[in-house]
N, C-alpha and C positions, 0 to 999 in steps of 0.2 A: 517615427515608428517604422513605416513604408522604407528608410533609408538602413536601419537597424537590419529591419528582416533580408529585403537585398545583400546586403554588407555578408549575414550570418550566410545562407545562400550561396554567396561566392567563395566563402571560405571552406564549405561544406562540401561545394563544386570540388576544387583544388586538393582538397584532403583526399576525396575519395577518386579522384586519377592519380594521386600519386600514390595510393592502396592497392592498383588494380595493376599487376606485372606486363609490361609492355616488352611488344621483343623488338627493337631497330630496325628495319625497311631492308637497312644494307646487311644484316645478318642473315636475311633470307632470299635468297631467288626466288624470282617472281612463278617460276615454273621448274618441276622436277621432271625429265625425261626417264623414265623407268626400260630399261634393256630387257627382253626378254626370248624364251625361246617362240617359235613362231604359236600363230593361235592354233588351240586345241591340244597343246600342250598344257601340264598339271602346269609348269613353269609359267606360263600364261597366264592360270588360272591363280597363281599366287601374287604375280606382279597385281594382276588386276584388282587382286583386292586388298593390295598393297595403296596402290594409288586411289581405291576407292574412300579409303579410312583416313589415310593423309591426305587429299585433296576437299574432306570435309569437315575435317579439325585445324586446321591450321592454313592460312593466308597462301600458300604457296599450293598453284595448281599443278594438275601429276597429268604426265602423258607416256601412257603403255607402246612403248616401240618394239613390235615384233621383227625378229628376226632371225637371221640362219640359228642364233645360237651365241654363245660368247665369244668365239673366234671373229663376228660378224660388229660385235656392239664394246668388247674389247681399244681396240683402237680409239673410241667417239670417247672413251674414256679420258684418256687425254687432252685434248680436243675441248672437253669440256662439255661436249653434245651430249653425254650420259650422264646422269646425276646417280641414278641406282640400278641396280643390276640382282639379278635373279637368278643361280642357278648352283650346281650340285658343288660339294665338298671339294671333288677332284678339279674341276676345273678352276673354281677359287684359289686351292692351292700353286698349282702350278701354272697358270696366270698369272699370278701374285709374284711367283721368283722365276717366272719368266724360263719352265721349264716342257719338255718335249714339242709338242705344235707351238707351242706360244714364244717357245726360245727365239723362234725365225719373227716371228709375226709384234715381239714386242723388241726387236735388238739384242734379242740377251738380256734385257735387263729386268723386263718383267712389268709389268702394270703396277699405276698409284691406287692402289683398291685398297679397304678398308671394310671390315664386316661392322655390318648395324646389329642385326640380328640372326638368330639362329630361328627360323621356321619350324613347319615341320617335317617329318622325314619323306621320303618320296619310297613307297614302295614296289617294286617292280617286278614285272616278267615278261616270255614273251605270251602272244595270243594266238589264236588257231579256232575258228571253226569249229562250234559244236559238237559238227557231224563229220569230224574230218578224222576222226577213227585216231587222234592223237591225244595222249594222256599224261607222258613226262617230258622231259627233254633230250632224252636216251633215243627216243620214236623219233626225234627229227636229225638223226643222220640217213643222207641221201636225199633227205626233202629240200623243198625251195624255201629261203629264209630272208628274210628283209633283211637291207644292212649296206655296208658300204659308206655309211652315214657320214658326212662332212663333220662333222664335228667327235673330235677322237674319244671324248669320253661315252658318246652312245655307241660308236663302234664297239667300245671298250666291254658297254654291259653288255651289249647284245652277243659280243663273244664268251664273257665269262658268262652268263648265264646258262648257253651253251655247252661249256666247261664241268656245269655242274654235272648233269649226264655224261658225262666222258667223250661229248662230241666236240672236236676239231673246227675251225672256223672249214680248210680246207674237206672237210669230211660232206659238208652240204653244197647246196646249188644257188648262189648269193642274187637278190635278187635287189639291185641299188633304188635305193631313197634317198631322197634329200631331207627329210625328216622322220620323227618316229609319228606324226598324225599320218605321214603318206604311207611308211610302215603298216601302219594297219590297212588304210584305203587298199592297200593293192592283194590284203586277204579278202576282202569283202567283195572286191574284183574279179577272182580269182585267179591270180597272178600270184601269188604265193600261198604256201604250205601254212608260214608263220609268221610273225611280223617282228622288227626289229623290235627293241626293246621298249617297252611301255609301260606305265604306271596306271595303277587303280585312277579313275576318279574321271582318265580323259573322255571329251563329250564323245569323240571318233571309236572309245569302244561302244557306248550306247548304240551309236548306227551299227557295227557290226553284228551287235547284239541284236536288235530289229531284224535284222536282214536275213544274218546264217546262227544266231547264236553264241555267242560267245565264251572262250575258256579261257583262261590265264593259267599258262601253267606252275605246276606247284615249287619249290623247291627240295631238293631233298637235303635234309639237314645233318644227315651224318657227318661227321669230323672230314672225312675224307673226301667227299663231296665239296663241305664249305669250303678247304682251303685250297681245292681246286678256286674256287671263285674268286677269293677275296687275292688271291696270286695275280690275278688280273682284274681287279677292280675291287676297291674298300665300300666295309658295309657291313652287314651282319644278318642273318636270318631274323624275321619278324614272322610272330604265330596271325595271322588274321583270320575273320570268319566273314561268310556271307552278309549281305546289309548295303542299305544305304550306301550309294556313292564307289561302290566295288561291286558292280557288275563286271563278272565272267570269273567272282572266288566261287566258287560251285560250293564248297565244303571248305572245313576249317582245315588250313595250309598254311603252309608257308612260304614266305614271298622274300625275294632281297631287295635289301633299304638303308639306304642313305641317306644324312643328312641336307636339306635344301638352305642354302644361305641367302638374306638378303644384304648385299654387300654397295658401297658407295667408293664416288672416288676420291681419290687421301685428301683434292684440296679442297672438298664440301667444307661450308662455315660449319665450325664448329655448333652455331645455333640450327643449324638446319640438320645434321645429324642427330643435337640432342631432342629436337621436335619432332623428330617420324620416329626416332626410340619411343618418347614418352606417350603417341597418339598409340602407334600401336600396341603400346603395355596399356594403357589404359583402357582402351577400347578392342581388346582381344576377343571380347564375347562375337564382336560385329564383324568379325570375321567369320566366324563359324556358320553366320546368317549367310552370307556370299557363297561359299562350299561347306558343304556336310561336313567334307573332310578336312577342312583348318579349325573344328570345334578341337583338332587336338593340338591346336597354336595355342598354347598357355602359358603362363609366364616363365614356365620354371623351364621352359626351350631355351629364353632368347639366349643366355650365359654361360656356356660349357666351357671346364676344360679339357674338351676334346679338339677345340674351336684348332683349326689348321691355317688361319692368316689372324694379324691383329686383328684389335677392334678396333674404331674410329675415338678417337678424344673424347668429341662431343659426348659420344655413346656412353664413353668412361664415366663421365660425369654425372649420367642420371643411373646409370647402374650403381656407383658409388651412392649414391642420395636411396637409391632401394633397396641399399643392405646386401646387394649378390657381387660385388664385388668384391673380391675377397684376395689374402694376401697372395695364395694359389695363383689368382689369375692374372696379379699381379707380375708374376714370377714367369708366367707363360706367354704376357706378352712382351717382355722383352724377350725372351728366349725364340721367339714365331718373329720378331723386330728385324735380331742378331742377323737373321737365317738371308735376308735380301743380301745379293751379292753389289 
């Protein structure tokens, strides 16, 4: 009977491991390096809790590398030293086909990157001092301005933002950063008027705030306005209001915002793409727990066809298995595929 019950036992064993979906050893790396902009950037604060959600669902441990920025974590692409990367629409894109700063930096020919997911959008402006008698962006010609920034797409907004008031890069008093967290430090210093471009959420406005107060200034949305902006950098007016996690929206405004991609590189295993897709669809809520402001990472982000570089295979796969695939996106990424030189 003792040999019976063993017998039933091992068979019961054997059923129920071959019930339970295993993923192969060699379909995942042991470790994912995540590229990001340096700390205290929102982009930071997305790797981070990027790597916090994949590094506790899935066998593969995550390591957040800050640095200058994508021109900086670009290359490790290659290399194989980045696994996933963090950062805005435009550098995604012209990264990807190996176009303006990247054309030198990647050969012409452009980076093996692959978008996983679409995040959420990064909303932006610059900041100033409470009591610094500034209220649009029209008021800081003649002033001291952050900028200069190594990395061509934050020169980019912090010019267009500029733009939208009708002020000239050449019309202010530039005052060089290496990042958009030093951007603010050197308002709170007083070393500058304004700071190079910034997003809601970062920890470095909180200290400004502490310190002198903080404003983020508004956008103004008129037609002629915006396309002053989006001439020099893509995006769109978003309405926000004061709240949580957007210290220095004083009043309900409007800010310009871009979409945040998190992107891998092309020759990520397919299983390791489709695993940091399915943790983070599944486990989107546990984002929103790490920042206020990823409770608006929800699913109906990760899929656009706005997307501006393919997705990854893998990704293809469980987006296919979640019904958002569709023949549309189908259509757009051969067409985003076509586009590599």
């Amino acid at each position: 009977m003792m040999k019976i019950f063993l017998a039933f036992t091992l068979i019961f064993g054997i059923l129920l491991a071959w019930s339970i979906p295993t993923i192969p050893a060699q379909q995942l790396p042991p470790i994912l390096n995540i590229g990001t902009h340096p700390v205290g950037s929102f982009f930071n604060v997305v790797g981070t809790a990027v790597a916090t959600v994949v590094g506790k669902q899935t066998p593969m441990k995550t390591t957040v590398k800050p640095m200058a920025g994508p021109s900086a974590w670009y290359p490790l692409i290659k290399t194989q030293e980045i696994d996933l990367g963090v950062l805005n629409c435009w550098d995604a894109e012209k990264g990807y086909l190996g176009e303006s700063t990247y054309s030198k930096l990647s050969g012409g020919k452009g980076f093996p990157v692959r978008l996983i997911a679409i995040s959420v959008n990064n909303a932006i402006g610059l900041a100033v001092a409470a009591d610094s008698g500034i209220y649009k962006y029209s008021d800081l010609k003649g002033k001291r301005v952050a900028g200069n920034l190594p990395t061509p797409s934050l020169q980019l907004q912090t010019e267009a933002l500029l733009l939208n008031g009708g002020v000239k890069w050449s019309e202010i008093t530039p005052i060089p950063v290496s990042s958009v967290a030093e951007g603010v430090k050197v308002v709170i210093d007083g070393r500058s008027d304004a700071s190079a471009t910034c997003a809601i959420g970062m920890p470095i406005i909180e200290e400004l705030h502490a310190k002198k107060g903080a404003r983020i200034l508004p956008v103004d949305p008129s037609p002629e306005a915006i396309s002053r902006v989006k001439a020099k950098f893509p995006g769109y007016p978003e309405k926000v209001t004061p709240g949580p996690g957007r210290t220095g929206v004083e009043k309900e405004q409007y800010l310009w915002a871009y979409d945040i991609y998190v992107i891998a590189r092309e020759d990520l295993p397919d299983e390791a793409a489709y695993q940091v897709a399915k943790v983070l669809w599944e486990n989107y809520k546990d984002l929103g727990a790490i920042h206020v402001l990823l409770k608006d990472w929800t699913t109906d982000k990760f899929v656009t066809n706005e997307a501006l570089i393919p997705y990854h295979p893998g990704v293809i796969k469980f987006y296919k298995e979640k019904r958002v695939w569709t023949d549309e996106m189908a259509k757009l990424q051969e067409a985003l595929s076509s586009k590599k030189k």
